[in-house]
C-alpha positions, 0 to 999 in steps of 0.5 A, spaced: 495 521 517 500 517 513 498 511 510 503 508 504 499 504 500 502 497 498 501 492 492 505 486 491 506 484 484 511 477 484 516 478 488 516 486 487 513 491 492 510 497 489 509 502 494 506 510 494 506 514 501 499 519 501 498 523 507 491 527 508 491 533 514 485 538 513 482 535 508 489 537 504 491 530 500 499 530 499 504 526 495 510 527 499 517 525 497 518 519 497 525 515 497 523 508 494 517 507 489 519 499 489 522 494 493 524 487 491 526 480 494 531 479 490 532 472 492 525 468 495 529 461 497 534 466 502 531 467 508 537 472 509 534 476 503 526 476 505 530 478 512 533 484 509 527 486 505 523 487 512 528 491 515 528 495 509 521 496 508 520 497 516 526 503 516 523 505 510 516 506 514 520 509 521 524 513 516 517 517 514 513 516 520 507 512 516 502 511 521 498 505 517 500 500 511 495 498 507 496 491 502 491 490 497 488 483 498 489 478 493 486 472 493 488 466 495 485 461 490 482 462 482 483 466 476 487 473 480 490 468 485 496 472 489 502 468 488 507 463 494 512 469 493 507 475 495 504 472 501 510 470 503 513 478 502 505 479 506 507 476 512 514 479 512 511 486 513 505 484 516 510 481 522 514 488 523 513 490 530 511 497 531 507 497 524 500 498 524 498 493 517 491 493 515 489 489 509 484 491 506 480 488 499 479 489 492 472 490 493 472 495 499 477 500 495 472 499 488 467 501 494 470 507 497 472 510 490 466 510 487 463 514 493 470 518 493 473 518 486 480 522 484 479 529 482 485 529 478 487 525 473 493 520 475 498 523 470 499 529 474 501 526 480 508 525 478 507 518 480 510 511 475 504 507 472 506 501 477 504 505 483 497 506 480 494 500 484 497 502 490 496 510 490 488 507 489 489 502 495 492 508 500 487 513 497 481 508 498 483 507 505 484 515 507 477 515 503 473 509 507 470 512 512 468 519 508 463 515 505 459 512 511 458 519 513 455 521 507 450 516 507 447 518 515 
């Protein structure tokens, strides 16, 4: 399964592909680690974000996308602009989108920690939450098991 873990910071999207067959996590080559709405007043450039992102999904065949849910009041409150990329992607046809909380992701990390550390992934720092994000969500139902 390939699932590419999505954080949105402002008006950047900052993505990492993960794929999991045979117990085997793989980071595969990736052609974009970071996607941003150049213009959020243009609805020409918020459409042209989502045919980017819905391409960049077909192009490596992901079969899930999972946001990390910010909230939408409070101190960490997610921003007018990162609701509207949200909906952009939630709303590309054919995309399995889940979102998926701050809380549920903590959970299944600390059931299913990373054996290695970040830096030897080859990733950039900005893409640590959304690895996290797409590791978790691969994760989640491993720890259900553990507790029968």
């Amino acid at each position: 399964m390939k699932v590419c873990g999505v954080e949105l910071n402002s008006n950047d999207v900052n993505v990492c592909l993960l794929s999991l067959a045979d117990d085997v996590f793989q980071l595969p080559d990736f052609r974009s680690r970071r996607l941003t709405l150049t213009n959020i007043n243009s609805s020409k450039d918020l459409r042209y974000f989502q045919q980017t992102f819905a391409k960049l999904m077909a192009d490596y065949q992901v079969d899930k996308v999972v946001i990390r849910q910010r909230p939408m009041k409070g101190k960490f409150a997610g921003g007018a602009v990162g609701f509207k990329l949200e909906a952009a992607i939630e709303l590309i046809e054919d995309l399995d989108v889940v979102i998926m909380s701050p809380t549920d992701i903590k959970e299944s990390l600390r059931r299913n920690p990373v054996h290695i550390p970040y830096a030897e992934t080859g990733l950039k720092v900005f893409q640590e939450t959304a690895f996290n994000t797409a590791f978790a969500y691969l994760m989640k139902d491993k720890y259900a098991q553990k507790d029968e």
